[in-house]
N, C-alpha and C positions, 0 to 999 in steps of 0.2 A: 343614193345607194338603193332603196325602195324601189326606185324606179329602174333602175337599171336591171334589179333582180327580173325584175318585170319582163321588161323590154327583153331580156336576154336568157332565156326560158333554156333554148337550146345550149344554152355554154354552161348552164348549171346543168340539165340533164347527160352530158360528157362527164363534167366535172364528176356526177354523182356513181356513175358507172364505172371509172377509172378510180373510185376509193372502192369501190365494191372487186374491184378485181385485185388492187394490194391487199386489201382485207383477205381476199379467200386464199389469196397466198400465203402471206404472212402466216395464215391458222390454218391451213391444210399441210403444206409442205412440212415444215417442223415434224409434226405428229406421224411424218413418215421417213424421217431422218431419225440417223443413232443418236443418244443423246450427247449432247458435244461432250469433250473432255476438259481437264484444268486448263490446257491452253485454247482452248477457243475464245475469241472475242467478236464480235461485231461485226471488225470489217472483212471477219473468214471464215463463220459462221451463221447461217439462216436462222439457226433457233435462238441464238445469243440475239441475231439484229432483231426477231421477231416477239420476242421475252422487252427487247428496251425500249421497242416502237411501243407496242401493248399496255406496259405496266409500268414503262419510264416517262414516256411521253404522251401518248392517245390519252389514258385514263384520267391523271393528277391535270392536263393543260388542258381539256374538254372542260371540266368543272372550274376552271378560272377564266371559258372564253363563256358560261353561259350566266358568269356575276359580270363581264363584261359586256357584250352582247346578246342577252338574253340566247332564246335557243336556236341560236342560227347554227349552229352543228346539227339540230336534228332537221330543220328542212335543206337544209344546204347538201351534208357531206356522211349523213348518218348512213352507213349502209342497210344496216336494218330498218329505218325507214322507206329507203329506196324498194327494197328488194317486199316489204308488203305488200307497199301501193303496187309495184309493177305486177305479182299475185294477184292483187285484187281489182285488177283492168282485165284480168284474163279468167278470175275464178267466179265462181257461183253468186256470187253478190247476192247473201242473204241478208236478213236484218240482224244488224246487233243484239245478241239474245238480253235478256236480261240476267242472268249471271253475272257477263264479264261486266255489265256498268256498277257493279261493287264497290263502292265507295274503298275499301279494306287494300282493294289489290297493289297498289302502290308499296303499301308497309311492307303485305306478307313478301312479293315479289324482292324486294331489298333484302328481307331479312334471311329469306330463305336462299337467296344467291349467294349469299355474301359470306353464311354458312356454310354450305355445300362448298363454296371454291377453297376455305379453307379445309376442311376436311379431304379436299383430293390437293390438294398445293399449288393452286391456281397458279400462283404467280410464279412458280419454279419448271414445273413441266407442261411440256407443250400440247401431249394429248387430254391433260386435264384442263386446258385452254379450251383445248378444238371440244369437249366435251361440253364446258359452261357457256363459253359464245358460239361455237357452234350451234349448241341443241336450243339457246336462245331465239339464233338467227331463224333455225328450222320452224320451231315455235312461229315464230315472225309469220313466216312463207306461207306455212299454214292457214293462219289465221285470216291472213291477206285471203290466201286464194278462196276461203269459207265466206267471209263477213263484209258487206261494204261493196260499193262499186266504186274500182279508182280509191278508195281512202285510206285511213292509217289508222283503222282497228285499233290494231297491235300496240301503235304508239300514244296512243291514247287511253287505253285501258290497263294492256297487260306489260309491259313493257319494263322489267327490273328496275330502273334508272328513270322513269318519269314522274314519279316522285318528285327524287331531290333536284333534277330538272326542272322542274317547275319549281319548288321551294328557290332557287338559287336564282332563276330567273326574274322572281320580284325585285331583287336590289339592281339591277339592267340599267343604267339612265338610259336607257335608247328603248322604245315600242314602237308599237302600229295603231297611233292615237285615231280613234272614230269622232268626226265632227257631227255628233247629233241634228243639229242644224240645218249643215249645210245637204247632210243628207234629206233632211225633209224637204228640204227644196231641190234637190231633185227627182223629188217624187212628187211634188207638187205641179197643178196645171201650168202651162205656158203663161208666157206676161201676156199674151192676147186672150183676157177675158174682162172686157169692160162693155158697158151698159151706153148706149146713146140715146138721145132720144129724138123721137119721129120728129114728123109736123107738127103732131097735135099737141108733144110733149109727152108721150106716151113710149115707158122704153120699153125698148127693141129687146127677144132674146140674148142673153148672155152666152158668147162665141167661144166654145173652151177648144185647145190647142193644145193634145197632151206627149208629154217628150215618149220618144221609144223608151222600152225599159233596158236598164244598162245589163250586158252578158251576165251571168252568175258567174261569180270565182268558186274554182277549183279548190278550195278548201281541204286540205287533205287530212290535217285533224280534227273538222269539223267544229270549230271553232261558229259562234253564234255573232258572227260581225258586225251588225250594228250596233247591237249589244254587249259589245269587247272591250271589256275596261283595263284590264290588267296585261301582262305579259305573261304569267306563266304557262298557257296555254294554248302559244302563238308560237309557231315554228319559226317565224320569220324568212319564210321561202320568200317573199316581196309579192306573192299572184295577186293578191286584194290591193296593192300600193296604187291610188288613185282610183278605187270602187264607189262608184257616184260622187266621187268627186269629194269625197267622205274623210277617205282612209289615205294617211300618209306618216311617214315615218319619222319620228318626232326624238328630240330629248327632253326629260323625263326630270326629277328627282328622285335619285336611288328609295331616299324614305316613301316616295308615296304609296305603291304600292301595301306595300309592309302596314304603313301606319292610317293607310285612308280607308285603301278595300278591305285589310286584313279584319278590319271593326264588322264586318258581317260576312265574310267569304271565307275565315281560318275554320276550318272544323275540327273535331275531333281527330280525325285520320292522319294529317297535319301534323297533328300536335304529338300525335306515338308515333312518326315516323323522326322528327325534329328530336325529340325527348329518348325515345327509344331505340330509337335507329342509329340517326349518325351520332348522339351524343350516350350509348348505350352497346347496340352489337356492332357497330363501327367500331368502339375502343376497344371494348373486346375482341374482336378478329385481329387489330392491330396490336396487344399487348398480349397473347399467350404463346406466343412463342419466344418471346422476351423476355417473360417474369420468371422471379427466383420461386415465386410462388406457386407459381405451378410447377417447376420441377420438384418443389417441397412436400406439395400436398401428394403428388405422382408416387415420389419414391414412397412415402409413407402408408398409401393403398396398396402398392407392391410388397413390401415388407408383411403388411398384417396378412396380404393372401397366398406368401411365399409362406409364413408361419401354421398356413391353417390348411397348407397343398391343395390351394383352388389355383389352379393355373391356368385355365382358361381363357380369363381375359388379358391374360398374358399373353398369348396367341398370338400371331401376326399374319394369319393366312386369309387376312379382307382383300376382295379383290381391289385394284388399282381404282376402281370409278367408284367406290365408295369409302377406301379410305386409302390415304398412301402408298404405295406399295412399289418402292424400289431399290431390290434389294443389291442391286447392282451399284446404286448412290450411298449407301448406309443408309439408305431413308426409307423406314416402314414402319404404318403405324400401327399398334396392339389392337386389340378391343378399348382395352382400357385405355390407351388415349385419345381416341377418340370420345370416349364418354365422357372424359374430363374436359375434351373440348368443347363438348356440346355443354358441360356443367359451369364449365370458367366463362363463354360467352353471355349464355347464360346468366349467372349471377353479376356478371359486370352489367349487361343492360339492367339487372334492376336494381343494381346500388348505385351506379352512376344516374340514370336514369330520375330513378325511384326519390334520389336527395333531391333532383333537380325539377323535380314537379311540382313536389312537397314547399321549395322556397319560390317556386312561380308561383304556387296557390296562396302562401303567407304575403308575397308583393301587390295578389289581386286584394285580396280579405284588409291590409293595410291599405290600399285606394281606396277603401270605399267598400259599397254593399259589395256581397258576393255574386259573381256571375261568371257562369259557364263558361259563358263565350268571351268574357274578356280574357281567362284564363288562357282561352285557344289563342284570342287575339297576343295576347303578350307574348306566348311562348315564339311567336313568328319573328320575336325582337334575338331570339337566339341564332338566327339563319347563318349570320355572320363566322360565327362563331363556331355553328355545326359544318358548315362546309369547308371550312382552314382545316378542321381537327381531320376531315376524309384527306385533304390534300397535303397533309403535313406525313400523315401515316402512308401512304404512295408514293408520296416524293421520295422517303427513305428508301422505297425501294427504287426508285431513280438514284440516290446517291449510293447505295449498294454496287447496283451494276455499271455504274459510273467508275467507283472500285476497282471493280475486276478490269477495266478499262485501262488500268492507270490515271486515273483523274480524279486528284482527291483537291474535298470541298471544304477549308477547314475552317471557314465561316458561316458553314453551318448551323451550326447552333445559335448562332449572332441572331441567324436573320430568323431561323424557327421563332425567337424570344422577340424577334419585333411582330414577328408575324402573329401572334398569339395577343400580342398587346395591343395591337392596332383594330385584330378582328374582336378582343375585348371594347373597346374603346366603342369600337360601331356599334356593338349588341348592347351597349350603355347609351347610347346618343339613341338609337330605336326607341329602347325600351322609355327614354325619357321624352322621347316626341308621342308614343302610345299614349301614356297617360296626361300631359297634356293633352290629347286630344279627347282622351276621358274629362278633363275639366272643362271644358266645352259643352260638354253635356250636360242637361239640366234633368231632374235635380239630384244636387245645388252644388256649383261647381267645387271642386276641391280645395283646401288650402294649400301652400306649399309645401307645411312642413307634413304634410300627407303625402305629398309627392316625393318627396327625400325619402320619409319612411316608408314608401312603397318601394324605392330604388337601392334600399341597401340589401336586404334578401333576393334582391335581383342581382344585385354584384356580387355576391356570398353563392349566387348557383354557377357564376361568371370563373369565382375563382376555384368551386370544386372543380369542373371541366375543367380548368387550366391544368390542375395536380393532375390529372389524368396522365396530360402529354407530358407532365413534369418527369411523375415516375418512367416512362419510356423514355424519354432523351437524357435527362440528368443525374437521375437517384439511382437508377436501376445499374 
C-alpha cells in the first residue's frame, strides 16, 4: 500500500482536490442558505446533509481511522493540508519563525477551538461552521503561502487537531518503519573497494565506486526520516515508501509506540493536552448543555441579579460570531451565558483534569522514585481512553441527527458501555506494559506488588473519567 501510495502520486493529488471541493461546498453553500426548517432532512436539505457529513460523520470517523491507520487522513484526504502545501509552492517560502515551533500550540489551538465553537453553536448552525473551519482553513492558506517551500507549516505547527492527531496516532499497528542499517548501506561505498596485490606483493590503491545519491522526498510535514521512529508525526502520504531502500511500511504493536518511545518523547505539552484537553475541556464542551447543573447554578445568578436590577448580563444583543444569536431558532445566548460557559468548561477541565493528574502522579510516586518524565510517560497510557470520550461526545451528535432522520439507535447505550470498557481495559494494559518497562530499568528493578500498587490509582483516574460519560449518557 506504501508503495502504491508512491507509485500513484497523481490519483491521490485528484483524490485530494475533489475532498477539497465537497469540503468548500459542503461549508460555503449552507452559510448562504435560509436555515432549513422542522421538516428538512438530509436527502432535501444542503445544510441538514452538510451539519451530518461534518459533525455526524467527517469528525467522530477521522479520529477512529487515525487509532487505525495512523494519519493517513491528513496526507491523503485532509483538505487543509492540501490547500497549505498547494500555498506554499506558490508563496513566499520563508523560514519558519520561531514562534510557531512552540511547543504549547497544540494544547492552546484545541482548547481554544473547541471553546469558541461552543460559544457560536458550531455543530447547529452552518455559518458558525463556515466561521470555525473556514477561518481555520484561511489560517491554513496563509500560512502556506508565508512559511515553507511546497510544505505543511500549518499542519505541523499550528493546526487545531494535530495534537490529538498525533496523540491517537501512536496506538496505529501500521508505520513507515526506517531500517537504520540497511540505510547505511546505502550510503555506503560500492562492493568494488578491495586491495590486490602487485608483483612485489605490494598493494595496489584501494578502487572506491560510489552509488548515486538517492532523490530527496518531498516531505511535506518535515518529518526527520532516517531518524523516524514513531507514527505520530508521519502523514503517511507513502512519498518516502522505499527511500534508500530504508523506509517501508510495516505492522507495528499498537503498545510500542506509547510504551517504548513514550519513556523519553511524552512531554509536558502532551500530557495538558491528554489531561486537560480531551479528558477536561472536551467533557466540558460535551456536558454543558446537558447538565441540570448548569441550568441550576444559571437560574440562580439570574434570580440574585433580577433581585438587585443589574440586567445586563441578561442581555442578548452578542452578535452571532461571538455568542449565539438566533432569534429566529429560540436560540440566543445572554452575557451571562456565555460567562457561565466559559466558567462550567472551565471548572470541568480542572476537576476532571486536576483529580486525574493528581492519581497519575500518586501511580508514578508508588513505582518508585519520583520522575517527571515518567509522570508524562504514564499519562500517554490514557490515549485510549481520551480519544473514545472525544468520539463518544460526537457520535451523540451523529445519533441526534440520525433522529431527526427517523433512524433510531436503541443499542446505543449498550455499545457506548462497551466502548468505555474496552477503551478502559486498553489504558490498564498500557499503563501495565509502562511500568514494566519501568522494572527494566535499573535501579533496582521493581517488585510486583509495587506494580499492582502503582495500577490501582491508575484505575481509580480510569474510573473518575468513566463517571464523567456516566453522568451525560445515564444519570443525567
Amino acid at each position: 500500500m506504501g508503495e502504491w501510495l508512491r507509485t500513484h502520486a497523481h490519483v491521490v493529488r485528484r483524490l485530494q482536490w475533489l475532498v477539497v471541493l465537497v469540503y468548500a461546498v459542503l461549508l460555503v453553500v449552507p452559510a448562504l442558505l435560509p436555515l432549513p426548517g422542522p421538516t428538512a432532512r438530509a436527502w432535501n436539505h444542503l445544510t441538514v446533509l452538510a451539519e451530518f457529513a461534518f459533525w455526524g460523520l467527517w469528525w467522530p470517523f477521522v479520529l477512529v481511522s487515525m487509532v487505525l491507520f495512523g494519519r493517513l487522513w491528513c496526507g491523503v484526504l485532509c483538505p487543509e493540508g492540501t490547500l497549505t502545501e498547494w500555498a506554499a509552492r506558490h508563496g513566499r517560502g520563508l523560514g519558519v519563525p520561531r514562534w510557531m515551533r512552540w511547543g504549547g500550540w497544540p494544547f492552546v489551538a484545541f482548547v481554544g477551538t473547541t471553546v469558541y465553537g461552543q460559544m457560536v453553536s458550531v455543530y447547529q448552525y452552518p455559518k458558525a461552521a463556515l466561521l470555525v473551519l473556514g477561518g481555520s482553513t484561511v489560517a491554513a492558506l496563509v500560512v502556506g503561502y508565508l512559511y515553507t517551500r511546497g510544505k505543511r507549516a500549518w499542519c505541523r505547527y499550528l493546526c487545531p487537531v494535530n495534537g490529538v492527531f498525533a496523540l491517537l496516532s501512536k496506538l496505529a499497528p501500521m508505520h513507515y518503519r526506517v531500517d537504520d542499517e540497511a540505510w547505511r548501506r546505502s550510503l555506503q561505498t560500492g562492493a568494488e573497494a578491495a586491495a590486490h596485490a602487485g608483483p612485489a606483493g605490494t598493494p595496489q590503491p584501494i578502487r572506491i565506486v560510489r552509488r548515486a545519491a538517492a532523490p530527496a522526498v518531498d516531505c511535506a510535514p518535515m518529518q526527520p526520516l532516517r531518524h523516524m521512529q514513531g507514527a505520530s508525526g508521519c502523514h503517511m502520504c507513502g512519498r518516502c515508501s522505499g527511500h534508500q531502500g530504508a523506509i517501508a511500511l510495516q505492522w507495528r504493536s499498537p503498545t510500542h509506540e506509547v510504551v517504548h518511545l513514550g519513556a523519553t518523547e511524552a512531554t509536558h505539552w502532551q500530557t495538558w493536552l491528554i489531561v486537560f484537553g480531551l479528558l477536561g475541556v472536551a467533557i466540558g464542551a460535551f456536558h454543558w448543555s446537558a447538565s441540570p447543573w448548569f441550568v441550576a447554578i444559571k437560574q440562580a445568578i439570574a434570580t440574585w441579579l433580577v433581585e438587585r436590577d443589574i440586567y445586563w448580563p441578561l442581555a442578548d444583543d452578542a452578535p452571532w460570531w461571538l455568542l449565539t444569536h438566533y432569534p429566529d431558532q429560540n436560540d440566543v445566548f445572554t452575557w451571562l451565558d456565555g460567562a457561565l460557559l466559559l466558567a462550567y468548561i472551565g471548572a470541568s477541565a480542572l476537576v476532571w483534569g486536576g483529580v486525574t493528574l493528581a492519581l497519575l502522579a500518586l501511580a508514578v510516586r508508588l513505582a518508585g522514585p519520583w520522575s517527571r518524565q515518567r509522570l508524562h510517560h504514564l499519562a500517554q497510557a490514557l490515549i485510549p481512553l481520551a480519544g473514545l470520550g472525544v468520539f463518544l461526545g460526537l457520535s451523540a451528535i451523529t445519533l441526534t441527527l440520525l433522529r431527526g432522520e427517523g433512524v433510531f439507535v436503541p443499542w446505543a447505550n449498550a455499545a457506548r458501555l462497551a466502548l468505555l470498557a474496552a477503551a478502559s481495559a486498553w489504558s490498564l494494559w498500557l499503563a501495565a506494559a509502562i511500568v514494566r518497562h519501568w522494572q527494566g530499568q535499573q535501579p533496582p528493578p521493581l517488585a510486583p506488588a509495587r506494580t499492582l500498587a502503582a495500577l490501582l490509582p491508575f484505575a481509580l483516574a480510569l474510573a473518575w473519567v468513566d463517571s464523567a460519560w456516566g453522568w451525560l449518557f445515564w444519570w443525567w
